[in-house]
Every structure is written in C-alpha cells, then in structure tokens.
N, CA, C and O atoms as a GROMACS GRO file, in nm:
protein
  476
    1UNK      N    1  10.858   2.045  -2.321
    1UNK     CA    2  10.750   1.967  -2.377
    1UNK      C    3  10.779   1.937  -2.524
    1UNK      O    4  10.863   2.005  -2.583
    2UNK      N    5  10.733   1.868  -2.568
    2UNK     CA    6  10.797   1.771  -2.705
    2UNK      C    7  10.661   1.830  -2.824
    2UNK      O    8  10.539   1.819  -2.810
    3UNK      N    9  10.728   1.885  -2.918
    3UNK     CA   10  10.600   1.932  -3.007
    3UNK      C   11  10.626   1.861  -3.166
    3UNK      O   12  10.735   1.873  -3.224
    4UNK      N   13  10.534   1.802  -3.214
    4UNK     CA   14  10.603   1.676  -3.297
    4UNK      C   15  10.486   1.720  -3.444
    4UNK      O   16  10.368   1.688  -3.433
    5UNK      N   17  10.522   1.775  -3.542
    5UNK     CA   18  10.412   1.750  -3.637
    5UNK      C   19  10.431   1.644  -3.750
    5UNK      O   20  10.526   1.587  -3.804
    6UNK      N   21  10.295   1.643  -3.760
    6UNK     CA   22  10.248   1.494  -3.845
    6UNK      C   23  10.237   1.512  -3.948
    6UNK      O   24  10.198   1.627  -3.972
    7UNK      N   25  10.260   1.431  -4.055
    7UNK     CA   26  10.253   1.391  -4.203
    7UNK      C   27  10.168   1.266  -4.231
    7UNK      O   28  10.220   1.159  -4.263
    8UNK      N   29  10.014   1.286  -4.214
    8UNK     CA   30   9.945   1.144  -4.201
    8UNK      C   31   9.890   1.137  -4.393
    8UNK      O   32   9.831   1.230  -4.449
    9UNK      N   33   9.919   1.039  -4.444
    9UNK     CA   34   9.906   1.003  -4.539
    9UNK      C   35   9.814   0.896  -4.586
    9UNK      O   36   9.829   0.778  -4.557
   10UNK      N   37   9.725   0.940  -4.652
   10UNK     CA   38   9.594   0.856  -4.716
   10UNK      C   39   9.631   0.778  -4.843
   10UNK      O   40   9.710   0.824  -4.925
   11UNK      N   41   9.558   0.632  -4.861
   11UNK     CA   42   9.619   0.565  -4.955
   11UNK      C   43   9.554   0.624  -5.091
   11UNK      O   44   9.565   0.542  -5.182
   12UNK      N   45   9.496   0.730  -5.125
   12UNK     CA   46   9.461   0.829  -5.234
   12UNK      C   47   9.536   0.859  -5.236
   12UNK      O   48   9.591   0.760  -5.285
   13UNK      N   49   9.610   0.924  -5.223
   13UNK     CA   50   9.734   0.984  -5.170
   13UNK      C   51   9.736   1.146  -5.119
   13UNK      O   52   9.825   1.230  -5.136
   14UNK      N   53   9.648   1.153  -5.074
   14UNK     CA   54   9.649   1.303  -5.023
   14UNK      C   55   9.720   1.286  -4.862
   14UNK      O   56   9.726   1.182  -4.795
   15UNK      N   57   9.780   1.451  -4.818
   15UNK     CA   58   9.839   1.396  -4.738
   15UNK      C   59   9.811   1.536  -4.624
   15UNK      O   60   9.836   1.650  -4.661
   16UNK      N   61   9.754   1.505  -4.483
   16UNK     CA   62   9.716   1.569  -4.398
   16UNK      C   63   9.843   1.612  -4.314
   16UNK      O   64   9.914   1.520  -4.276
   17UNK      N   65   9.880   1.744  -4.281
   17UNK     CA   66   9.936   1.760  -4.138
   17UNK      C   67   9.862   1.808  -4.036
   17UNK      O   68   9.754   1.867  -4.043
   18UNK      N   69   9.948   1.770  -3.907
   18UNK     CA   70   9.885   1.811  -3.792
   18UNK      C   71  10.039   1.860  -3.717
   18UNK      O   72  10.150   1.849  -3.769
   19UNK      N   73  10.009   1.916  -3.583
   19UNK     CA   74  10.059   1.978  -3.497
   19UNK      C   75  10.060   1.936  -3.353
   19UNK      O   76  10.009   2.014  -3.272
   20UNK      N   77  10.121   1.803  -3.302
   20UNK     CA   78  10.063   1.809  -3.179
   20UNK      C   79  10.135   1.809  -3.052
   20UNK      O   80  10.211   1.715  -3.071
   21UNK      N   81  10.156   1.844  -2.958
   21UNK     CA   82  10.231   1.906  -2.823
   21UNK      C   83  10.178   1.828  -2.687
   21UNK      O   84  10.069   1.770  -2.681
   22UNK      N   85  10.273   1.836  -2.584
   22UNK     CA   86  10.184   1.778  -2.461
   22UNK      C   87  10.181   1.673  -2.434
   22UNK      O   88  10.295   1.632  -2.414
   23UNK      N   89  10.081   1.575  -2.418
   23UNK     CA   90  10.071   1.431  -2.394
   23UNK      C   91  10.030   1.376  -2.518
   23UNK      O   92  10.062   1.258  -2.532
   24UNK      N   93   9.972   1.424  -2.603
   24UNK     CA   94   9.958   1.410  -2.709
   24UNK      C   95  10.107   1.369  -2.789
   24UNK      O   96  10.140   1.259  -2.835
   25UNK      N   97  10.166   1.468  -2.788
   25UNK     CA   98  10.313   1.429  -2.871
   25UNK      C   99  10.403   1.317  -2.776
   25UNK      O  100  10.458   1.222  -2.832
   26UNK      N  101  10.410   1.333  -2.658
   26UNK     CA  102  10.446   1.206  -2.555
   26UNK      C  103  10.396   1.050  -2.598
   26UNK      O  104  10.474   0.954  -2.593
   27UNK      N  105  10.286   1.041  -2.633
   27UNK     CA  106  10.264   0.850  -2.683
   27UNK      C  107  10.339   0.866  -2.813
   27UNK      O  108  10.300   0.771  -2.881
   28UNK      N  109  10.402   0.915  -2.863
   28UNK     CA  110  10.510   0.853  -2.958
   28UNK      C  111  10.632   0.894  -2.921
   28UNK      O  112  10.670   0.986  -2.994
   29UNK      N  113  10.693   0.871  -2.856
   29UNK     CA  114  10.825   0.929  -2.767
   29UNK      C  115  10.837   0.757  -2.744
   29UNK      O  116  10.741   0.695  -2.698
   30UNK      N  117  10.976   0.682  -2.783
   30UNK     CA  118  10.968   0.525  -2.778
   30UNK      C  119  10.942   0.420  -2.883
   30UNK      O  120  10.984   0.306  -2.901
   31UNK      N  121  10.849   0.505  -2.952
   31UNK     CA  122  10.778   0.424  -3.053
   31UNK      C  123  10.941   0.408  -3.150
   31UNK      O  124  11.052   0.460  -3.140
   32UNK      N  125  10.884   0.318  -3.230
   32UNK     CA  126  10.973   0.252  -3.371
   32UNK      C  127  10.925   0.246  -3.487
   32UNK      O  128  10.802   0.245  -3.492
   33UNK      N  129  10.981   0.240  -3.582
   33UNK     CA  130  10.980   0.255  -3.782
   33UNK      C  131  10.841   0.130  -3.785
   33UNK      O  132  10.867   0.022  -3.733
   34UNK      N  133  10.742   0.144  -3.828
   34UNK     CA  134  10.661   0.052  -3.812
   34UNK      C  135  10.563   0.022  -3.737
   34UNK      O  136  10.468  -0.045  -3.778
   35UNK      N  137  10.575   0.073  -3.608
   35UNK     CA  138  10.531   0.062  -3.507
   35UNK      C  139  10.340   0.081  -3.556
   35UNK      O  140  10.341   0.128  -3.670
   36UNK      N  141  10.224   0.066  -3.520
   36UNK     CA  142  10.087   0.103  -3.555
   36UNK      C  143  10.006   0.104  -3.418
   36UNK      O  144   9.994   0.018  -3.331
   37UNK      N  145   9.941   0.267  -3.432
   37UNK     CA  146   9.880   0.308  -3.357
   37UNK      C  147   9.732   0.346  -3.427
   37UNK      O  148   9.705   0.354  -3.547
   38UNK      N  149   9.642   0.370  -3.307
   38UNK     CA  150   9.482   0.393  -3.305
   38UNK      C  151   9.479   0.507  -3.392
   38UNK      O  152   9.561   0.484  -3.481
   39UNK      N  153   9.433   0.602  -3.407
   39UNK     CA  154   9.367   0.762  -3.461
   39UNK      C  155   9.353   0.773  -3.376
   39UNK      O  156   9.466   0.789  -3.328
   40UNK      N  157   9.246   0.780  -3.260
   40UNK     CA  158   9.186   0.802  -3.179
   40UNK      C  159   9.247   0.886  -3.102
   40UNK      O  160   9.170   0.976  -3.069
   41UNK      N  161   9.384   0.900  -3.045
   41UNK     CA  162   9.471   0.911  -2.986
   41UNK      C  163   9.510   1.057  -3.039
   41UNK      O  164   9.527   1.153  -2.964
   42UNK      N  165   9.521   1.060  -3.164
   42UNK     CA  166   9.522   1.178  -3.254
   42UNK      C  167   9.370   1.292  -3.266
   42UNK      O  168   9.378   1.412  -3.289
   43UNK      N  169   9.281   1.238  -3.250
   43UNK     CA  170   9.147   1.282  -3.244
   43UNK      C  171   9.103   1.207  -3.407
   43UNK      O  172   8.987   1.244  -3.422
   44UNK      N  173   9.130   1.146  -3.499
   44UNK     CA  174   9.100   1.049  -3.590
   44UNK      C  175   9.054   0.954  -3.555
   44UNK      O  176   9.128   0.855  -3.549
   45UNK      N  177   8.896   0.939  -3.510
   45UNK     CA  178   8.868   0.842  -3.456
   45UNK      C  179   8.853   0.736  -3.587
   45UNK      O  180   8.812   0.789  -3.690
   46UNK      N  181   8.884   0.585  -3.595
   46UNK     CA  182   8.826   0.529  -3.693
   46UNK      C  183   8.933   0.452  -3.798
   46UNK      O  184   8.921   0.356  -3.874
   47UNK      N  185   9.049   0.547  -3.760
   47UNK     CA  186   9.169   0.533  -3.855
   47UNK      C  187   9.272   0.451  -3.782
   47UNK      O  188   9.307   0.483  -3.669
   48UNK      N  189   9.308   0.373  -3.829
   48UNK     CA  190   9.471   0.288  -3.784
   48UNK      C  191   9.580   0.360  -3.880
   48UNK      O  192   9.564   0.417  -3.988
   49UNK      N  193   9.688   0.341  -3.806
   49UNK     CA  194   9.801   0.434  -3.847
   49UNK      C  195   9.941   0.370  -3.809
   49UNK      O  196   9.977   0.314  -3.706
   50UNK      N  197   9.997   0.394  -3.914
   50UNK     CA  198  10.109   0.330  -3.901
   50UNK      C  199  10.255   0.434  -3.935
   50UNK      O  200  10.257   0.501  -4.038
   51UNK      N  201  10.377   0.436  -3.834
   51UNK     CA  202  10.447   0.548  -3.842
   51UNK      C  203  10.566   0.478  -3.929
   51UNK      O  204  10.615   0.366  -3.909
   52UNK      N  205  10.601   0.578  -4.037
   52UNK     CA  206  10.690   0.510  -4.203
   52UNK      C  207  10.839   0.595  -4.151
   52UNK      O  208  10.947   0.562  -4.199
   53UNK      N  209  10.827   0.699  -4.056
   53UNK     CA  210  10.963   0.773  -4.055
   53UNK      C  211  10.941   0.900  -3.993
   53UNK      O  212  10.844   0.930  -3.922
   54UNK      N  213  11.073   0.999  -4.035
   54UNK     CA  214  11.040   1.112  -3.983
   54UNK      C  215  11.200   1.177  -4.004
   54UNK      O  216  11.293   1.125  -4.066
   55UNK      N  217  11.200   1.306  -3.931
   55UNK     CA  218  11.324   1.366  -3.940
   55UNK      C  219  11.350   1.447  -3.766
   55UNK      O  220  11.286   1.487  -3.668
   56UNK      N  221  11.427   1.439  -3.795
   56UNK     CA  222  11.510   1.569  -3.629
   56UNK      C  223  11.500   1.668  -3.653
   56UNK      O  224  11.472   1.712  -3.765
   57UNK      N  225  11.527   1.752  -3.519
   57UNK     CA  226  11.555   1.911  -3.559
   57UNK      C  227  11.670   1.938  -3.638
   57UNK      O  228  11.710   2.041  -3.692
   58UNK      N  229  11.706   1.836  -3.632
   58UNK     CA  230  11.836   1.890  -3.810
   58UNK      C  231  11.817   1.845  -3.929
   58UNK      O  232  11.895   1.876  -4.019
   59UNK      N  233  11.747   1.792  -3.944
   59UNK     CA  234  11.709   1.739  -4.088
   59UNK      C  235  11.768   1.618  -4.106
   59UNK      O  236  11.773   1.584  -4.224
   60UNK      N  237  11.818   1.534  -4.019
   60UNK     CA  238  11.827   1.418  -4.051
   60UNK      C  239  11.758   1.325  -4.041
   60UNK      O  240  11.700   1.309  -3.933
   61UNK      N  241  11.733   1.212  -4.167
   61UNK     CA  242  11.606   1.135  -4.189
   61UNK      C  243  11.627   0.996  -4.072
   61UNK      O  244  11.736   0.940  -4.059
   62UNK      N  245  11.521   0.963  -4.006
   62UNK     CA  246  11.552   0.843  -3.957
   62UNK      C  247  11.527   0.739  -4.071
   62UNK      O  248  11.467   0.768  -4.174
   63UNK      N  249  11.576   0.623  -4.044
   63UNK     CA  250  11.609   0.509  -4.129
   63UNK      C  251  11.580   0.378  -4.010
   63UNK      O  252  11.612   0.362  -3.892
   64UNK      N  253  11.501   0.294  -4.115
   64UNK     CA  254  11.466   0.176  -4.041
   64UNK      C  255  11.539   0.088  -3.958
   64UNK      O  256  11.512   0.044  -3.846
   65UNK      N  257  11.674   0.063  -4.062
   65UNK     CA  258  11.737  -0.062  -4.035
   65UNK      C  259  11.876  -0.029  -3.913
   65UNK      O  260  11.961  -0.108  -3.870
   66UNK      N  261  11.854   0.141  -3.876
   66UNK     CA  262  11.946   0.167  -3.768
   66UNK      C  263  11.883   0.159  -3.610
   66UNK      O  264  11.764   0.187  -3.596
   67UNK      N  265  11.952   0.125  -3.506
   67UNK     CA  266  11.874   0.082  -3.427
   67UNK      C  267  11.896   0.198  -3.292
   67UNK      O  268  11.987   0.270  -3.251
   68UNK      N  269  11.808   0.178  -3.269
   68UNK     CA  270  11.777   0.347  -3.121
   68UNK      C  271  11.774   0.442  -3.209
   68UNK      O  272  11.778   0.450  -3.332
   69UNK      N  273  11.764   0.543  -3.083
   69UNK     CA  274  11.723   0.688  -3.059
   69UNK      C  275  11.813   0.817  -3.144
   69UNK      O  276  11.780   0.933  -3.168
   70UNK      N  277  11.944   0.735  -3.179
   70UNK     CA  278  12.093   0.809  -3.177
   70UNK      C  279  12.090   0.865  -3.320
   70UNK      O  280  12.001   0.826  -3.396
   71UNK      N  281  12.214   0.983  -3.373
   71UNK     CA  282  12.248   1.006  -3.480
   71UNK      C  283  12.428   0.900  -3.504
   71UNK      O  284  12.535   0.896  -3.443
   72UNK      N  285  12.354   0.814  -3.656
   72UNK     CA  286  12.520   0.810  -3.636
   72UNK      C  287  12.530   0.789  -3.799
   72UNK      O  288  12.439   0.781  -3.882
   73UNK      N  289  12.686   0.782  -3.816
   73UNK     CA  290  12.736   0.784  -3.942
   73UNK      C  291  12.761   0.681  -3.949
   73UNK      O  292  12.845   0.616  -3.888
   74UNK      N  293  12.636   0.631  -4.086
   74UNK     CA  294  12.679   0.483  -4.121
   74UNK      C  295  12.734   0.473  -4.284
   74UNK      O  296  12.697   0.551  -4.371
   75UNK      N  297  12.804   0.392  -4.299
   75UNK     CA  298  12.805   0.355  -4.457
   75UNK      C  299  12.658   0.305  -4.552
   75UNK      O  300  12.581   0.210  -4.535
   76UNK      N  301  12.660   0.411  -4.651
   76UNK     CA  302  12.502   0.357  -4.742
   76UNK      C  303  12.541   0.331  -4.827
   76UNK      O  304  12.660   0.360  -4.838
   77UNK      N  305  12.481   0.265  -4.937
   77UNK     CA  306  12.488   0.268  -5.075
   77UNK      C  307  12.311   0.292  -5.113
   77UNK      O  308  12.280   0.242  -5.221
   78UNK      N  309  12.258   0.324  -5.079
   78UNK     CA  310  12.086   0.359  -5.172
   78UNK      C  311  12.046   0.350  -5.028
   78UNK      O  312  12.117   0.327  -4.929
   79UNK      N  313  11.879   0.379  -5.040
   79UNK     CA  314  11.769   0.374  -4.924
   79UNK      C  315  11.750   0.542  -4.892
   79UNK      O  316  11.791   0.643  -4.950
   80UNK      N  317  11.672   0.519  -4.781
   80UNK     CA  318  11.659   0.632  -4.706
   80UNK      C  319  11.782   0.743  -4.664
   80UNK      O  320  11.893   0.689  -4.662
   81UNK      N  321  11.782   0.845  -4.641
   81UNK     CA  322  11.874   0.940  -4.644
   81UNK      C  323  12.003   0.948  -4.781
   81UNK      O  324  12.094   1.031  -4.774
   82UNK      N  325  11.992   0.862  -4.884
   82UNK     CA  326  12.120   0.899  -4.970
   82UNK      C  327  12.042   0.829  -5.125
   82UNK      O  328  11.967   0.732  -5.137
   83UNK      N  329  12.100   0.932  -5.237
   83UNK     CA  330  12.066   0.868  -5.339
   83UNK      C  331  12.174   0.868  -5.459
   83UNK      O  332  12.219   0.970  -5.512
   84UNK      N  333  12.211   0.722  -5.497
   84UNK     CA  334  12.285   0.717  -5.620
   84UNK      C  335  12.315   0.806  -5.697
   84UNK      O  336  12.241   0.904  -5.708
   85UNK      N  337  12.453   0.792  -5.783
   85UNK     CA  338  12.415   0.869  -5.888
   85UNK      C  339  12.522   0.777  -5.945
   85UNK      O  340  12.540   0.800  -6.065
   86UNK      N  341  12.611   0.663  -5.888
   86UNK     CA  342  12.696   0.589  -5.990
   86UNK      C  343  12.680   0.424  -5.950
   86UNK      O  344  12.746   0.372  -5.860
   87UNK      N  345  12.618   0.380  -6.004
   87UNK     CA  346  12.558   0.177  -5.936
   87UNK      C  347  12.731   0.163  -5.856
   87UNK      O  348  12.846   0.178  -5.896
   88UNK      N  349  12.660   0.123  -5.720
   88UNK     CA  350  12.764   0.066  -5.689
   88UNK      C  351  12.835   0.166  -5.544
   88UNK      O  352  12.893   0.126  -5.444
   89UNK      N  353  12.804   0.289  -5.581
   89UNK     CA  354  12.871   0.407  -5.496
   89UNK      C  355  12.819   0.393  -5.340
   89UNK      O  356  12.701   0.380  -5.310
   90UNK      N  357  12.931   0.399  -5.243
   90UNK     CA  358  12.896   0.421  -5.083
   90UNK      C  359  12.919   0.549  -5.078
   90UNK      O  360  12.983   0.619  -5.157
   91UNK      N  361  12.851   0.582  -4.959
   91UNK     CA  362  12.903   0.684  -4.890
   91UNK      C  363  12.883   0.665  -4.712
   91UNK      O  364  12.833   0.566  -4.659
   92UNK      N  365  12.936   0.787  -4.641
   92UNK     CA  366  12.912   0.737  -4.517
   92UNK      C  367  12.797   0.865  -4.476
   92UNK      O  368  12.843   0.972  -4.514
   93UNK      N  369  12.690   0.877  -4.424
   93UNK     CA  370  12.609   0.978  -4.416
   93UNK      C  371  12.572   0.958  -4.284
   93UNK      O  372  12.601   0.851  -4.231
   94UNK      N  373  12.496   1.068  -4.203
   94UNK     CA  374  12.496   1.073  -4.091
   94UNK      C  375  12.304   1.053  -4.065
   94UNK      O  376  12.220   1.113  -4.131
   95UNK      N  377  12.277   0.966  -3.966
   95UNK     CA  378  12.101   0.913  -4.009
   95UNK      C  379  12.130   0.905  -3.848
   95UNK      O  380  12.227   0.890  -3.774
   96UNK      N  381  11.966   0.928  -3.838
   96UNK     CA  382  11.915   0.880  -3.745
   96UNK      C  383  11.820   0.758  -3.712
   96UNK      O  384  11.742   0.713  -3.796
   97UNK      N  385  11.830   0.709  -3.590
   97UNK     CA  386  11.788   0.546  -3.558
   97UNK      C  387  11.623   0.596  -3.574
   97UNK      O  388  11.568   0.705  -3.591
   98UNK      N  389  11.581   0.464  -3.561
   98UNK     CA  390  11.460   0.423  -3.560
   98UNK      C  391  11.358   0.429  -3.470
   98UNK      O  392  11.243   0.391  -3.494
   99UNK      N  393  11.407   0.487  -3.345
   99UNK     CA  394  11.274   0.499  -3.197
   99UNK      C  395  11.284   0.647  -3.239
   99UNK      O  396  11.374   0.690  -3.312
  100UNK      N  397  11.157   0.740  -3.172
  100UNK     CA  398  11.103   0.850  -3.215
  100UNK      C  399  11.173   0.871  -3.075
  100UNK      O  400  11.174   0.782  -2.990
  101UNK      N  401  11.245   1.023  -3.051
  101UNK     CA  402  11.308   1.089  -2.916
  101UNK      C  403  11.255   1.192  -2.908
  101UNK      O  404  11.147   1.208  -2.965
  102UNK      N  405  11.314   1.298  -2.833
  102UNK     CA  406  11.297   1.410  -2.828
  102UNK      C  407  11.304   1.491  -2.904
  102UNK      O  408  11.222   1.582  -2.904
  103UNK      N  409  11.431   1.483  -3.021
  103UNK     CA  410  11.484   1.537  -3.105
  103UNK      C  411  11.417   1.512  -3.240
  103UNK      O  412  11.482   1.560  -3.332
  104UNK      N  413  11.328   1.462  -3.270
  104UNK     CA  414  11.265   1.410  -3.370
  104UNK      C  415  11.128   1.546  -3.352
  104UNK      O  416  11.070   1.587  -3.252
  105UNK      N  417  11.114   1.583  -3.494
  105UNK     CA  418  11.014   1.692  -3.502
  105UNK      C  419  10.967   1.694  -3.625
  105UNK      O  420  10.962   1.797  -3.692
  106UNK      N  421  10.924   1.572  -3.669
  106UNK     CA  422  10.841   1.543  -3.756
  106UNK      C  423  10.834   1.401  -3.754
  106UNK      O  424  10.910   1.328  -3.691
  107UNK      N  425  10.746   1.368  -3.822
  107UNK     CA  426  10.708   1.180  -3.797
  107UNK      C  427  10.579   1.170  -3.928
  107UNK      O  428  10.466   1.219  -3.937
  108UNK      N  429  10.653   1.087  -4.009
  108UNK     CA  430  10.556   1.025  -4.064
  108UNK      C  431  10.474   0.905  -4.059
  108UNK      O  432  10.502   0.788  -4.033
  109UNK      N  433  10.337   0.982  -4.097
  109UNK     CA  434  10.195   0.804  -4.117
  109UNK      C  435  10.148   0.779  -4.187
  109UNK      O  436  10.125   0.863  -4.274
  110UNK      N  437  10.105   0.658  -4.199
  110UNK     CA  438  10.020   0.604  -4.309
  110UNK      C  439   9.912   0.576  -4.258
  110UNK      O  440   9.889   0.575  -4.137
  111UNK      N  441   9.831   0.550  -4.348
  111UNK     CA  442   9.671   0.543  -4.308
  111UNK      C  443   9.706   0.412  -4.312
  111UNK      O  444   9.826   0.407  -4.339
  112UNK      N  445   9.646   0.270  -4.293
  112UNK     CA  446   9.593   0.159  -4.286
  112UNK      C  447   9.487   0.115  -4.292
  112UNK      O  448   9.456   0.036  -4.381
  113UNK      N  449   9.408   0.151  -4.203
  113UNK     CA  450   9.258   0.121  -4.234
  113UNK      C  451   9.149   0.263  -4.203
  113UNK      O  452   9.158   0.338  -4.106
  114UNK      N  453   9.090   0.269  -4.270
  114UNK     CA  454   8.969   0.373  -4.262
  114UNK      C  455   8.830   0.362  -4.241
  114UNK      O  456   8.769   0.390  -4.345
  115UNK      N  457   8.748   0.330  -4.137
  115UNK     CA  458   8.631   0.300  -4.130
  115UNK      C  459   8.577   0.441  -4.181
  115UNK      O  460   8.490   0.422  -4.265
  116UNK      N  461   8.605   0.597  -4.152
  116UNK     CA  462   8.520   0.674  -4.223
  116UNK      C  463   8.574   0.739  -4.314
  116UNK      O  464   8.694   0.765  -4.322
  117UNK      N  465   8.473   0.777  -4.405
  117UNK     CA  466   8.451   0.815  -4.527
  117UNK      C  467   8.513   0.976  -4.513
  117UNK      O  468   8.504   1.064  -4.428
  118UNK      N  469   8.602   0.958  -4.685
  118UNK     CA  470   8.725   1.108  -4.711
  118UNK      C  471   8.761   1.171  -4.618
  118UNK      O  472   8.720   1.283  -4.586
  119UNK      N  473   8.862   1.091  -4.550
  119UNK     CA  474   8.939   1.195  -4.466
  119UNK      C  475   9.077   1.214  -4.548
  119UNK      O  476   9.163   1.292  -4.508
   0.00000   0.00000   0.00000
C-alpha cells in the first residue's frame, strides 16, 4: 500500500503536513507537476490544490520538465534538484520525472483557492 505525506502550503505561507495511506494515497498515483485537485478528497473540504513536486524514497527531487515516472540522469545547469555556484556551470544529476509512482513519498501542494477561513 502506497503511504505518501503531504506538504500543503497556504498562500500566508504557513505550511500543513499530513499523512495519508490506502485509497487515499492511490488518487495521486498518475498524477503530474501541476496537475489540481479538490481538498475534499484529502478531508479539506473547500480548498483547491495544486501539486508543485515532491521527492522519492531516496531523496530525489522530481522536476517538471522531465517526463514519466522514472529516475534519470539528466544534464542541468540551475532549477530544481541543482544549484549554481559558477554562471554558466552543468552538471549531470540524477531527478526524477514528473507523474507521482510508487516510489514517491512525499508530494508537494499549494493552496489555490480557499473558501474557509485560516486553515
């Protein structure tokens, strides 16, 4: 069973986790960088949500612009998973794609819209 915790993020910027397992963690199994889902689904009734990323059981960050489920070693120069330290510098780093799998055990959200009040 797939146990996936959440990083849901309010545009205050405070930032909620959750824990969720089961069928619950199953409707994002598929999903993609972007992708926007209900609350409801989460037990947040009220809230739209939108998923920004996440990481694997190894700590590798997924990244938007790679495509599927997979880990692979791409060439970067800046973005997600790698950061400068000389303008100009590549490297080749190892990222994961953009659909949420099995192997993914964390996932980040954003809030979008909020019909109720301070969550």
């Amino acid at each position: 069973m797939a146990k996936i915790r959440l990083s849901i993020s309010n545009p205050d910027g405070k930032t909620k986790s959750l824990e969720v397992e089961g069928p619950s963690a199953q409707q994002f199994i598929g999903r993609r960088i972007g992708d926007e889902l209900e609350g409801s689904v989460l037990g947040l009734s009220g809230m739209r949500l939108q998923i920004m990323g996440g990481s694997d059981k190894d700590g590798f960050p997924m990244r938007r612009d790679v495509h599927g489920g997979v880990r692979r070693a791409i060439m970067i120069s800046g973005g997600t998973g790698f950061k400068t330290r000389i303008k100009g510098e590549q490297k080749r780093k190892r990222i994961r794609g953009n659909v949420i799998t099995d192997d993914i055990v964390q996932v980040n959200l954003k809030v979008l819209k909020s019909s109720v009040g301070n969550q």
